[in-house]
SEBAGU-733587 format. One record per residue: x, y, z of N, C-alpha, C, O, CB in turn; residue in one letter. Coordinates in Angstrom, 3 decimals, m for minus. Atoms other than C-alpha are relative to their C-alpha. Glycine has a CB too. Layout:
<recs>
REC/n.c1/n.c2/n.c3/ca.c1/ca.c2/ca.c3/c.c1/c.c2/c.c3/o.c1/o.c2/o.c3/cb.c1/cb.c2/cb.c3/code
REC/X/Y/Z/X/Y/Z/X/Y/Z/X/Y/Z/X/Y/Z/A
...
</recs>
This chain:
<recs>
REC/n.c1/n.c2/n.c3/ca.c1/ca.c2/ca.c3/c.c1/c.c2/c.c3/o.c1/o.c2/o.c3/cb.c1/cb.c2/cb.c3/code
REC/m0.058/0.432/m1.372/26.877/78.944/143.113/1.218/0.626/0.686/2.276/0.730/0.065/0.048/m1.535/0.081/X
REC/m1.224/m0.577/m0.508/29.185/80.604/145.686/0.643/m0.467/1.148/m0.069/m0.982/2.010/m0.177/1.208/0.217/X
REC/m0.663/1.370/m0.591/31.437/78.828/147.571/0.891/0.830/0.965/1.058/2.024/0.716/0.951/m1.161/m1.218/X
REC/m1.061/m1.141/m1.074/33.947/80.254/150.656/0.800/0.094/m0.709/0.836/1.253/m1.122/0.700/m0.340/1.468/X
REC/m0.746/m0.381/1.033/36.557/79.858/148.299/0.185/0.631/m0.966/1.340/0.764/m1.370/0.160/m0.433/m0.297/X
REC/0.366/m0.590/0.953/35.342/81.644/145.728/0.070/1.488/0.316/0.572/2.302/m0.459/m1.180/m0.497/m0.370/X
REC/0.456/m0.939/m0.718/34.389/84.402/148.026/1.406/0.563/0.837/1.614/1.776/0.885/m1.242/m0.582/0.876/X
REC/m1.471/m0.177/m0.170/38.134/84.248/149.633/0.876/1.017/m1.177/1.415/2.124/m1.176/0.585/m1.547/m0.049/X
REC/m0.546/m0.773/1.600/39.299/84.824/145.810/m0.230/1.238/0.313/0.589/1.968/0.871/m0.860/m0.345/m1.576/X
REC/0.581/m1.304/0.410/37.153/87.740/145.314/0.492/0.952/0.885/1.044/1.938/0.397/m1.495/0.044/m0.015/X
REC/m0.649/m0.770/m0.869/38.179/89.332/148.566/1.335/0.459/0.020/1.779/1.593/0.202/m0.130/m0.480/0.908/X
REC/m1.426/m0.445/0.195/41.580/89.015/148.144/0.009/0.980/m1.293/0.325/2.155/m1.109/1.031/m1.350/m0.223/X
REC/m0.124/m0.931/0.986/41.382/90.490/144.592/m0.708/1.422/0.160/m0.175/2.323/m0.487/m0.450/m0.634/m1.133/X
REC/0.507/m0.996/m0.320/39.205/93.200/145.728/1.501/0.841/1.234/1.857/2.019/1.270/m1.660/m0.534/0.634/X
REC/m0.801/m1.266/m1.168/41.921/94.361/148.781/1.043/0.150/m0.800/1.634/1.181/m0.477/0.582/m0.446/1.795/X
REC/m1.244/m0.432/0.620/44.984/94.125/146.004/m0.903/1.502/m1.068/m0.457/2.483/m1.664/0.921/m1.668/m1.091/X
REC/0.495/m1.024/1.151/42.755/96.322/143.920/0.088/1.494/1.002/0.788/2.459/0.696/m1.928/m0.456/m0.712/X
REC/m0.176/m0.666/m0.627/42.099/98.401/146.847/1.721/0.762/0.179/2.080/1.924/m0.010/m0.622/m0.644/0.848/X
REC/m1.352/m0.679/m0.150/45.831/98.811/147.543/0.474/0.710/m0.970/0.986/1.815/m0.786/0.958/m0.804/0.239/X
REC/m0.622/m0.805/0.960/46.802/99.743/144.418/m0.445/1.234/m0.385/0.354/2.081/m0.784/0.085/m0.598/m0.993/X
REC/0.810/m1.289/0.307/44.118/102.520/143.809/0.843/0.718/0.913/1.483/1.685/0.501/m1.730/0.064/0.305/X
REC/m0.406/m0.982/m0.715/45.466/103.685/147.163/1.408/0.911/m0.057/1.669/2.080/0.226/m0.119/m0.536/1.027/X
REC/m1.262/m1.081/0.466/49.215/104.093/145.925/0.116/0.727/m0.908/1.075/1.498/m0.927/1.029/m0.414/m0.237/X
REC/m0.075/m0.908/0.869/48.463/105.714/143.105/m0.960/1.064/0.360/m0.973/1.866/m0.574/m0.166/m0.529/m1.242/X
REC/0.413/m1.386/0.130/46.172/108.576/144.396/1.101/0.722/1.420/1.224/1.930/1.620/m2.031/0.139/0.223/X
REC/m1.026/m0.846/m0.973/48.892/109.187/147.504/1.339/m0.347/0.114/2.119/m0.224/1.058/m0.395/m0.024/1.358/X
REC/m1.796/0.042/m0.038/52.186/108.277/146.370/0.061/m0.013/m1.514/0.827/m0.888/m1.918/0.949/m1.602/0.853/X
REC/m0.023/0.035/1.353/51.739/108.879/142.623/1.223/1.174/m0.774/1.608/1.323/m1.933/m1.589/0.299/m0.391/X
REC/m1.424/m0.948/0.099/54.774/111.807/143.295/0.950/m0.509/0.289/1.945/m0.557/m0.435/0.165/1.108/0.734/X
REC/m1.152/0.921/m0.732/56.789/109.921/145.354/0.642/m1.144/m1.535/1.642/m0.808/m2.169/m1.004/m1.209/1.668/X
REC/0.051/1.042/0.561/56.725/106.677/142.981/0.372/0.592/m1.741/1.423/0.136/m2.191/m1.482/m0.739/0.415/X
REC/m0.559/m0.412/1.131/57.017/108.446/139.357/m1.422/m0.364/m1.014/m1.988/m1.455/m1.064/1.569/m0.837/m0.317/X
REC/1.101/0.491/0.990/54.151/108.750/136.642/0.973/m0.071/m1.440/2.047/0.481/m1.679/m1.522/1.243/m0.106/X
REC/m0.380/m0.220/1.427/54.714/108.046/132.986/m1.132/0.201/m0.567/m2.044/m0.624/m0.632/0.734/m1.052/m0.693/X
REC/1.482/m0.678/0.349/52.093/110.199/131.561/0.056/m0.404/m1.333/m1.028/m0.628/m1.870/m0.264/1.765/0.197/X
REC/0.067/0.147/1.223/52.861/109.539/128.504/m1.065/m1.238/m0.582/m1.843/m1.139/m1.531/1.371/m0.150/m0.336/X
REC/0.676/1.516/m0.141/51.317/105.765/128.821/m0.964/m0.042/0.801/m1.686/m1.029/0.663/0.841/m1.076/0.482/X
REC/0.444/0.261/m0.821/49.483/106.564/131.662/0.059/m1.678/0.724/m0.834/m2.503/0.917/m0.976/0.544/m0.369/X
REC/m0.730/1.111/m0.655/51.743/103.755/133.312/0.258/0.535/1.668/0.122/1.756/1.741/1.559/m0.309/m0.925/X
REC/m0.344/0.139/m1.472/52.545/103.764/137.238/1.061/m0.780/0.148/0.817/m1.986/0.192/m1.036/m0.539/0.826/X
REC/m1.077/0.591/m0.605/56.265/102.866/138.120/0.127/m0.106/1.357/0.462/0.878/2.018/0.974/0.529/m0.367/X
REC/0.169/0.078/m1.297/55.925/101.266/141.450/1.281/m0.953/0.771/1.372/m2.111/0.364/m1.474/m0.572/0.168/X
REC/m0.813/0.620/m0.877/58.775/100.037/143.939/m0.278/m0.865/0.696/m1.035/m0.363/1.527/0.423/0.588/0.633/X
REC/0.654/1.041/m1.231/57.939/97.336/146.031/1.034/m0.801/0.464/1.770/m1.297/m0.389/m1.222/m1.077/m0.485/X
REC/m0.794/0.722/m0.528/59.999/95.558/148.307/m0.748/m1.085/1.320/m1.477/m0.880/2.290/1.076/1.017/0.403/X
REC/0.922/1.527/m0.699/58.921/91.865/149.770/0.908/m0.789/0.287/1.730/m1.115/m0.569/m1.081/m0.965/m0.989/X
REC/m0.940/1.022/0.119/60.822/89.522/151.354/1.580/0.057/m0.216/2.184/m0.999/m0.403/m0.453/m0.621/m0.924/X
REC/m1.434/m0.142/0.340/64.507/90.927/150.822/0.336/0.140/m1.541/1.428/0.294/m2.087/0.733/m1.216/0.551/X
REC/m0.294/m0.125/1.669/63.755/91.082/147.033/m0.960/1.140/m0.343/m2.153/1.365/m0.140/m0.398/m1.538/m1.028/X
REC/0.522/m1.428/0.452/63.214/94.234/145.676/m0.830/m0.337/m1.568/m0.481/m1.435/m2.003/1.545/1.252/m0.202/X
REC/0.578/0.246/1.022/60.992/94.239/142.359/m0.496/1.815/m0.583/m0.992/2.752/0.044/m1.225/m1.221/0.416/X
REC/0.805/m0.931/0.894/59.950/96.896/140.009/m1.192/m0.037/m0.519/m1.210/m1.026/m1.252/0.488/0.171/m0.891/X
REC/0.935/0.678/1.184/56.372/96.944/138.267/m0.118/1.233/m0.756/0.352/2.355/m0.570/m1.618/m0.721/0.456/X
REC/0.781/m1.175/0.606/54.806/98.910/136.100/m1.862/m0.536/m0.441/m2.276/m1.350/m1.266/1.054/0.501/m1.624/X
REC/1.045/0.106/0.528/51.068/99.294/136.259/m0.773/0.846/m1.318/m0.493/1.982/m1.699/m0.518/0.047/0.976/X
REC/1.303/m1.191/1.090/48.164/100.608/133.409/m0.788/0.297/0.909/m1.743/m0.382/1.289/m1.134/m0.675/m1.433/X
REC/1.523/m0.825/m0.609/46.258/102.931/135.400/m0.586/0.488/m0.769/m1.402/1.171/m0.151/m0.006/1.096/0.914/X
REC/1.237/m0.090/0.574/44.214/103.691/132.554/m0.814/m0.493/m0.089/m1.865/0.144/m0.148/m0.093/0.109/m0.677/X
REC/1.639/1.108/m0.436/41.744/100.549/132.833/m0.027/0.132/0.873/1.040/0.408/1.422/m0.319/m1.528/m0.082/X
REC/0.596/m0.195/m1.412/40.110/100.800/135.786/0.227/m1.339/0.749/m0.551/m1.687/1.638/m1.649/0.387/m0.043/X
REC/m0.109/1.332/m0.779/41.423/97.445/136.982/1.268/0.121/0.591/1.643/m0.639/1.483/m0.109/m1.359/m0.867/X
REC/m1.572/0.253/m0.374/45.026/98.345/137.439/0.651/m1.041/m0.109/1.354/m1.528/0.777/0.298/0.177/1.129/X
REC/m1.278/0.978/m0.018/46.678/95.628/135.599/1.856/m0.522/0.188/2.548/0.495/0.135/m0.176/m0.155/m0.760/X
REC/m1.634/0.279/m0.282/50.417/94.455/136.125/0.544/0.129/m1.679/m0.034/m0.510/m2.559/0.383/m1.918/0.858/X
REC/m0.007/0.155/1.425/52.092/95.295/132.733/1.694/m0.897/m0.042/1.981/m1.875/m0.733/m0.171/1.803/m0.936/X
REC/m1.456/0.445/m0.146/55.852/94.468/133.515/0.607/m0.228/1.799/m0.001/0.289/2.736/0.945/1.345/m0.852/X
REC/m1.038/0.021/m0.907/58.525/93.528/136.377/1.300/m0.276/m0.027/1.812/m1.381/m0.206/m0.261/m0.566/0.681/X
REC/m1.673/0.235/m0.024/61.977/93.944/136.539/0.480/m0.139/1.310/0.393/0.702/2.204/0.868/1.213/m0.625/X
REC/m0.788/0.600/m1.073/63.824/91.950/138.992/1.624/0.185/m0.323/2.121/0.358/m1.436/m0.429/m1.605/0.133/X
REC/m1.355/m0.485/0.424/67.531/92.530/139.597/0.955/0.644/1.311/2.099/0.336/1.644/m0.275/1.200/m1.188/X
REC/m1.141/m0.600/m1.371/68.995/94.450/142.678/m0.446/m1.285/1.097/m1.428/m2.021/1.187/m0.520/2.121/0.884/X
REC/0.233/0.810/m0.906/69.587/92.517/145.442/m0.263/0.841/1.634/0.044/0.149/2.605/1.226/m0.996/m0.130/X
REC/0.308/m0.409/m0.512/68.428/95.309/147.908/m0.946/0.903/0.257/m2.020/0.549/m0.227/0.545/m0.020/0.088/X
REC/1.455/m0.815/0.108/65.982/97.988/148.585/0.538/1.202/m1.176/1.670/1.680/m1.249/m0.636/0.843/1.849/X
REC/m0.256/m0.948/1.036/65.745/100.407/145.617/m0.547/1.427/0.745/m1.676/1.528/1.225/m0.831/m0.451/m1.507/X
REC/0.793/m1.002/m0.635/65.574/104.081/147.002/m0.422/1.202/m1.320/m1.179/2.159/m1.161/0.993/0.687/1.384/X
REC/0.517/m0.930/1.400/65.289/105.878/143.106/m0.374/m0.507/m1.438/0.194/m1.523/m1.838/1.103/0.932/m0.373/X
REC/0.446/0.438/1.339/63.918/105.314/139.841/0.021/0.965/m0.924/m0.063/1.951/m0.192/m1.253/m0.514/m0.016/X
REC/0.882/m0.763/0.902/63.116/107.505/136.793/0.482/m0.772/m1.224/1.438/m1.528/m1.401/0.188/1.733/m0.032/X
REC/0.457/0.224/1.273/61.847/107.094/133.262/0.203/0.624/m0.568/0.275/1.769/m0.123/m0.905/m0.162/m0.276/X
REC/m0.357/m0.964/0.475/62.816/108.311/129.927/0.242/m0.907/m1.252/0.604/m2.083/m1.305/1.025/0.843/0.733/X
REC/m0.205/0.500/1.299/62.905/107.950/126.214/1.382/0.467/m0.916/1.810/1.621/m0.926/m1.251/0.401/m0.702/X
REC/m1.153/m0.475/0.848/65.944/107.941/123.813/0.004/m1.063/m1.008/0.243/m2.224/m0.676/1.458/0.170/0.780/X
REC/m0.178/0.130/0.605/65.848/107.113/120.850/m0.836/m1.016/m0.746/m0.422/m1.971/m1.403/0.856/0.102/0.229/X
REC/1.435/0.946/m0.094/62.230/105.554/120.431/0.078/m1.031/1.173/m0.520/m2.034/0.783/m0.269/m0.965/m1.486/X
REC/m0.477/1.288/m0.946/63.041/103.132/123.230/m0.139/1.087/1.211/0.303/2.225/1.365/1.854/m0.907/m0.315/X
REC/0.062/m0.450/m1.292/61.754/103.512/126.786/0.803/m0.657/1.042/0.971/m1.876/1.064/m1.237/m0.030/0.357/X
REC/m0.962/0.676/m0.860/64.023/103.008/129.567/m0.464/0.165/1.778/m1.155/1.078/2.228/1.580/0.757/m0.383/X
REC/m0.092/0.029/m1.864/64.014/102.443/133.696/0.996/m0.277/0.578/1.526/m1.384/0.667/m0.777/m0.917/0.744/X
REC/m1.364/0.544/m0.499/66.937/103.309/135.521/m0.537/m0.123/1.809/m1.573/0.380/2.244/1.603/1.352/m0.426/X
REC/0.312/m0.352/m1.258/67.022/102.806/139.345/1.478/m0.421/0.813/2.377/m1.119/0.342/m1.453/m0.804/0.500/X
REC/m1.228/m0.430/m0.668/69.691/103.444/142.158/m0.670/m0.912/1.035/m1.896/m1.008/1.095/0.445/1.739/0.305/X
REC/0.093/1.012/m0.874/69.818/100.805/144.941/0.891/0.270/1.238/1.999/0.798/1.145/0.335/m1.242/m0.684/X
REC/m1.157/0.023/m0.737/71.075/100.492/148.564/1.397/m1.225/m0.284/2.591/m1.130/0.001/m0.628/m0.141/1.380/X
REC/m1.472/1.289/0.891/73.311/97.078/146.847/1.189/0.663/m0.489/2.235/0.047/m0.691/m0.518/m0.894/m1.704/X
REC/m1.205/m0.500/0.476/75.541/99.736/145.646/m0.003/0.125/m1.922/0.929/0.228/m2.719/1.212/m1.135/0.681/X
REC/m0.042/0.255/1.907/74.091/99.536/141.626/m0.819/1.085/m0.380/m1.636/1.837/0.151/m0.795/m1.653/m0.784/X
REC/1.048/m1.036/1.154/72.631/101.507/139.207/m0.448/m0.999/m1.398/0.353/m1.430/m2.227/1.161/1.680/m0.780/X
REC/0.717/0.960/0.995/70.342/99.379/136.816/m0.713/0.701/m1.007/m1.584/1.509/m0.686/m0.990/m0.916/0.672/X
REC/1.276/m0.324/0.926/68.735/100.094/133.268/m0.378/m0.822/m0.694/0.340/m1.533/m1.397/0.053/0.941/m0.834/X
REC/0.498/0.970/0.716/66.093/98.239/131.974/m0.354/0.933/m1.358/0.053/2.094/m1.407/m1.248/m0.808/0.798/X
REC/0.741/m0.043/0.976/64.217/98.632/128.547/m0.920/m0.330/0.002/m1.040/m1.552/m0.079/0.265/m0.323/m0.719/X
REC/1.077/0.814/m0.631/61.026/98.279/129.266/m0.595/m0.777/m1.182/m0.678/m2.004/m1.140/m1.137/0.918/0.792/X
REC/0.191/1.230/1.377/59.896/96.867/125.831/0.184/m1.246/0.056/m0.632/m2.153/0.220/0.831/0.116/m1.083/X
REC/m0.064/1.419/m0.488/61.512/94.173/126.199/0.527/m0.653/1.168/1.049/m1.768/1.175/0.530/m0.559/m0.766/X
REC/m0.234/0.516/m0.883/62.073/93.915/129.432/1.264/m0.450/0.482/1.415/m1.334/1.325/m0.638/m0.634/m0.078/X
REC/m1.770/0.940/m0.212/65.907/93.096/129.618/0.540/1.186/0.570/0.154/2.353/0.497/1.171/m0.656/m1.708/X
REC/m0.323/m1.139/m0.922/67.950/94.784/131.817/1.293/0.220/m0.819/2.134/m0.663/m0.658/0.148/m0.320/1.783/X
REC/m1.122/m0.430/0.824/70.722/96.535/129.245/1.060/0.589/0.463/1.918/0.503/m0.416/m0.336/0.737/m0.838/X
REC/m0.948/0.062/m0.901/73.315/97.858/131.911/m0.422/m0.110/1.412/m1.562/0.010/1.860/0.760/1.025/m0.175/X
REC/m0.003/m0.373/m1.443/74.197/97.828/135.508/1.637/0.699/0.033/2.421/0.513/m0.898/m0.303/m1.543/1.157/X
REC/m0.850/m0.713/m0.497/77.008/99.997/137.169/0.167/m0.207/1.342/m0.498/0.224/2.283/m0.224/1.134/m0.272/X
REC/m0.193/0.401/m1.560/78.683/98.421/140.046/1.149/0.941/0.698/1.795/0.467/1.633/0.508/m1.702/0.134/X
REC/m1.304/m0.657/m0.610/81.359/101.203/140.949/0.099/0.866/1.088/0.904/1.768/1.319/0.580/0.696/m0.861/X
REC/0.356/m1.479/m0.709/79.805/102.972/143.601/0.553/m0.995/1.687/0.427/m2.206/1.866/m2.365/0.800/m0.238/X
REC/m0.539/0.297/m1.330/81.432/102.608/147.507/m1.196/m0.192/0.974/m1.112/m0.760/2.063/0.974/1.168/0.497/X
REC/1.356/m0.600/m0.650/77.892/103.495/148.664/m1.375/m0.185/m0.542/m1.521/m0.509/m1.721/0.093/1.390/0.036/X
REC/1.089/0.562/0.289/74.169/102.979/148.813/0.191/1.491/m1.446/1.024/2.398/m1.456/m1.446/m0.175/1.501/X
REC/0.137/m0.637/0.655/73.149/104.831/145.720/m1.826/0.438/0.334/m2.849/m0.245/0.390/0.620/m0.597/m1.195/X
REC/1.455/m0.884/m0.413/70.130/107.485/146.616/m1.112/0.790/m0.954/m2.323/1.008/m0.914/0.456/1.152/0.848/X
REC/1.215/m0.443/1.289/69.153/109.083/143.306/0.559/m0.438/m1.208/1.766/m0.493/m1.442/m0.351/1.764/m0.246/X
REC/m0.432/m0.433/1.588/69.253/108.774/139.764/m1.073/0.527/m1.079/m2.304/0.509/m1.101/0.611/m1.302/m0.721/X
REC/1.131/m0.983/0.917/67.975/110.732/136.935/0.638/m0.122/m1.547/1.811/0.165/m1.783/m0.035/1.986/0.601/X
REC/m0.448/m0.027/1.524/68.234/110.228/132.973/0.704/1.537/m0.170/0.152/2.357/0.563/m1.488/m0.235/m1.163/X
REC/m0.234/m1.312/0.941/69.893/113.440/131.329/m0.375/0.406/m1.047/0.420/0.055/m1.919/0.913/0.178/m0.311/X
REC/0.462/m0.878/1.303/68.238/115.298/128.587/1.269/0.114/m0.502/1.750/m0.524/m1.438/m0.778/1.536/0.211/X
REC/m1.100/m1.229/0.790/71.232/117.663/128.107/1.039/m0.723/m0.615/1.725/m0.371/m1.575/0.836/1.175/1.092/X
REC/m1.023/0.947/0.645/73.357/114.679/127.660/m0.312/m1.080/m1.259/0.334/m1.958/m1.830/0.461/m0.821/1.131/X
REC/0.274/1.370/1.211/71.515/112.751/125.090/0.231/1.383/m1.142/0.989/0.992/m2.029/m2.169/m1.180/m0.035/X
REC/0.077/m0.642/0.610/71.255/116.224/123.106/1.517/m0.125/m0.516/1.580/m0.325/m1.729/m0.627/0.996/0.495/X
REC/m1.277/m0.253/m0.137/75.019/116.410/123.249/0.452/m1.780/m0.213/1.540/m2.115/0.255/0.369/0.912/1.583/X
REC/m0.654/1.087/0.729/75.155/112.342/121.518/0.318/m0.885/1.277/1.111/m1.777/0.975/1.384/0.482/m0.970/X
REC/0.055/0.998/m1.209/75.139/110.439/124.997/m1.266/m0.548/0.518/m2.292/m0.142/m0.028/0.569/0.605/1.124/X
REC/1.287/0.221/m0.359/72.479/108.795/126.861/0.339/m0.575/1.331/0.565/m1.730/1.691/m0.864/m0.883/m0.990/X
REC/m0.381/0.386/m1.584/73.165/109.167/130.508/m0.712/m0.161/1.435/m1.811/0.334/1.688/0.775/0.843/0.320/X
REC/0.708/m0.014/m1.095/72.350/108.423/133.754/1.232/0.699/1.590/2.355/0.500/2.055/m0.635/m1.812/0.061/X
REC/m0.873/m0.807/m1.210/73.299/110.733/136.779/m0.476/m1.107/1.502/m1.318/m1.969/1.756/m0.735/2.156/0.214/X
REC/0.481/1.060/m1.385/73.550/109.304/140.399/0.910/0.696/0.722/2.018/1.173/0.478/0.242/m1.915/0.028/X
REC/m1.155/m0.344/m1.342/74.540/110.271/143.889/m0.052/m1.205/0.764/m0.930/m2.067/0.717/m0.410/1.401/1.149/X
REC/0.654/0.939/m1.290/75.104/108.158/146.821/0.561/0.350/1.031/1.107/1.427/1.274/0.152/m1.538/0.001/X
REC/m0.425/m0.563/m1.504/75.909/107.679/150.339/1.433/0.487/0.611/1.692/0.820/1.767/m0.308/m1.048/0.875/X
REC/m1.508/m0.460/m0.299/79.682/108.561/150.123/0.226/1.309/m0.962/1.284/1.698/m1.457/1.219/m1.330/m0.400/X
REC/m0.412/m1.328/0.025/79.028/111.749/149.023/0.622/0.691/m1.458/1.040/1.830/m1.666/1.014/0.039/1.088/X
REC/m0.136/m0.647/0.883/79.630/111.592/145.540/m0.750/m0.148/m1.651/m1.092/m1.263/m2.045/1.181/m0.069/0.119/X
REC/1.074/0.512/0.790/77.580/112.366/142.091/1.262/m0.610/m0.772/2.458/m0.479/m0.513/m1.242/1.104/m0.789/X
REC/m0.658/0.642/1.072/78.701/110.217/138.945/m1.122/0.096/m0.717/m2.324/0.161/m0.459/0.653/m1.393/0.161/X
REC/1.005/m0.005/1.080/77.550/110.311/135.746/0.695/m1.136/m1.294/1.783/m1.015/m1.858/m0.228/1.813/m0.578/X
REC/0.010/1.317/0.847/77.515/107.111/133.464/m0.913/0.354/m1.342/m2.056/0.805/m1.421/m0.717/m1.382/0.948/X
REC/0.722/0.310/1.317/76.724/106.818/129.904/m0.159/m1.679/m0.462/0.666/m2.430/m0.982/0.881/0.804/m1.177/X
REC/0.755/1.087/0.277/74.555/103.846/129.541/m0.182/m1.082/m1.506/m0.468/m2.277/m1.585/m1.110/0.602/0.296/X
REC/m0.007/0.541/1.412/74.688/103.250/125.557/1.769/m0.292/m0.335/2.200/m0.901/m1.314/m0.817/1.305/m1.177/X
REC/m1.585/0.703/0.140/78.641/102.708/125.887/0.568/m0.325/1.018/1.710/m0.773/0.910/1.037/0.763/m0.561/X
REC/m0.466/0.593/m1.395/79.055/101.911/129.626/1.352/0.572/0.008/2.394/m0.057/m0.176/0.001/m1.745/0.165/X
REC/m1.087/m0.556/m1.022/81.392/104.112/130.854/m0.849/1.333/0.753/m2.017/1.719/0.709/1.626/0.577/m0.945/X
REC/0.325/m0.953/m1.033/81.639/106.936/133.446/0.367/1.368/m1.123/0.749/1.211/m2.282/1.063/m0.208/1.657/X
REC/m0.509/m0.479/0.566/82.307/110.024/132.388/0.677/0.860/0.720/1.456/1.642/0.176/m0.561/0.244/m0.776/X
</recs>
């Protein structure tokens, strides 16, 4: 039997489904793939609270797999990256932070509050994990990069 309510449901779950198909076939550069998982790291900002997810775009449903909560402003960078069997998510915030989670288990294993300025990018380092570190680079709005090692929390 079908009921308006029922029919409400369905609608709504049908337009989140809709949305999400739509950010991943036109912001799937912007936003960051992890091909590896065929995962979708998506930004979203609601309400003054910024959130991280990560969807499975391999089922055709686009489930929610994770969210990391944590900055208290709009996040303008993210990237992904493995070291040392362990997957990580760092992201750069206008709050002035640099955050890395673990996505495994979900815990957020540093932040870096030393910056004067919104922070605009960040990017794991290869060259630096090769070389016994496991860093994260970042610029921001005062104009200058820093580079933080994440597995002993300092700058370098």
């Amino acid at each position: 039997m079908k009921t308006l309510g029922n029919e409400k449901q369905k609608s709504k779950e049908e337009e989140i489904h809709l949305i999400i198909q739509y950010w991943v076939r036109t912001l799937n550069i912007k936003l960051g793939w992890i091909y590896d998982f065929e995962k979708l790291v998506v930004n979203y900002v609601m309400f003054f609270i910024t959130i991280i997810f990560i969807f499975d775009t391999f089922c055709s449903l686009s489930k929610l797999l994770n969210t990391f909560i944590g900055h208290t402003n709009r996040i303008y960078s993210i990237d992904y990256s493995t070291f040392d069997n362990n997957q990580f998510i760092c992201s750069g915030s206008d709050d002035k932070t640099i955050r890395v989670w673990n996505i495994e288990t979900n815990q957020q294993i540093q932040s870096f509050n030393k910056h004067s300025g919104s922070v605009y990018c960040v990017k794991f380092s290869p060259y630096h994990y090769y070389n016994y570190h496991q860093s994260v680079i970042c610029s921001s709005s005062n104009n200058i990069i820093q580079f933080w090692d994440f597995k002993n929390n300092q700058q370098f």
